[in-house]
Structures are given as C-alpha cells and as structure tokens.
C-alpha positions, -999 to 999 in steps of 0.1 A, spaced: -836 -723 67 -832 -706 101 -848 -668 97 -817 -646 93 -819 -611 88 -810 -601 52 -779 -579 66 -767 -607 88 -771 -631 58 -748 -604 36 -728 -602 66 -718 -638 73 -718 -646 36 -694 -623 29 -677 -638 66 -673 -673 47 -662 -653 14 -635 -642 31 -627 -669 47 -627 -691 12 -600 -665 2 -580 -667 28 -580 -708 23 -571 -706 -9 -543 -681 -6 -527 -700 21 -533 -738 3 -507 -729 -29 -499 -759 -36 -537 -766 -49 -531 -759 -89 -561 -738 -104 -564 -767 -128 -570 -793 -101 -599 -773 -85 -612 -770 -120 -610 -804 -126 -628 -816 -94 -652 -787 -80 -660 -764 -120 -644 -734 -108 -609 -718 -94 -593 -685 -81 -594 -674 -119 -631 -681 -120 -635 -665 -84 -620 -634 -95 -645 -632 -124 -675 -635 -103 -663 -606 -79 -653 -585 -107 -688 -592 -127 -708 -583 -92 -686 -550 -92 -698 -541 -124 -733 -552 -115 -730 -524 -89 -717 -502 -109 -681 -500 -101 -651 -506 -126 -627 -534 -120 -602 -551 -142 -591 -585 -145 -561 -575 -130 -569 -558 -99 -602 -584 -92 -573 -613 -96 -554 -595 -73 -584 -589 -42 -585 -628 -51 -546 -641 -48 -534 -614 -26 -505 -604 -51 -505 -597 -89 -513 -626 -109 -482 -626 -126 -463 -634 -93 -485 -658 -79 -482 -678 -113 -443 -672 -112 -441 -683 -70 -468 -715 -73 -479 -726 -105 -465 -759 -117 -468 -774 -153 -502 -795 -152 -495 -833 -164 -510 -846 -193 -533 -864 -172 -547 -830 -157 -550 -815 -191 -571 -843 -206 -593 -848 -174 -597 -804 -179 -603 -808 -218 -630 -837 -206 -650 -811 -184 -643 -779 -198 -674 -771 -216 -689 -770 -180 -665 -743 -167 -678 -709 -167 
C-alpha cells in the first residue's frame, strides 16, 4: 500500500464514506433487501456501524438520528417515499443468507 499519512487516510476514507452516502441516497430504487441479498449489508446496517463508532467515541446516537445522517431524511419517510414490498423470491434468497448479516 502506497505510505499515506494516517490523517490523510482518515481524510479520504471518510472522502469515499461520504461519497458511498451520497450514492446510496441518490440510487432509491436499490431496496435495502437487495443489497443485503447480494453485498451482507444495507443503509440499515450502515447506520449501525456509524452509530456503534459514535458510541465507541463516546458520543450518544440513536437509531433514529444515525438512520437519518445515513438516508438523509427520517427513516419513516424514506420507507414511505421508496420502499417497495420485496417478492417472495427476495425474501427466501434473504432468509438463505441471513445468519451472515450483522
């Protein structure tokens, strides 16, 4: 790996972070289920990891507020814009894999 400073590491990770975000708010029409079913993890599981390294630093988020950093709006109105009903096959290929989810 090239030698990156440790702040310039933080700095362009967090760079790609953001940018991950902002390709995720924009692509709606990508369920949560069908990145679960084909990458292990989705905006759900996103906003878990920020909220768990918040805590890890000492700082108090809820579900509701790290979900929100994550879709841009309150859960409840992304769900109510975007989500569709998953097919049958999507549940099943989720219900395969899901021990593996975090």
């Amino acid at each position: 790996m090239t030698d990156i400073p440790e702040n310039k590491r933080t700095e362009l990770e967090a760079a790609a972070f953001r940018r991950l975000v902002e390709h995720l708010r924009e692509r709606t029409d990508v369920q949560n289920i069908d990145l679960m079913n084909l990458a292990g993890f989705c905006r759900n599981c996103l906003s878990n990891w920020y909220r768990d390294a918040a805590e890890a630093d000492g700082r108090e988020l809820s579900k509701d507020e790290s979900r929100e950093i994550i879709y841009g709006m309150p859960y409840s109105e992304w769900r109510d814009r975007y989500q569709t009903e998953a097919t049958p096959e999507k549940k099943a290929r989720f219900a395969e894999t899901a021990p593996k989810h975090d």
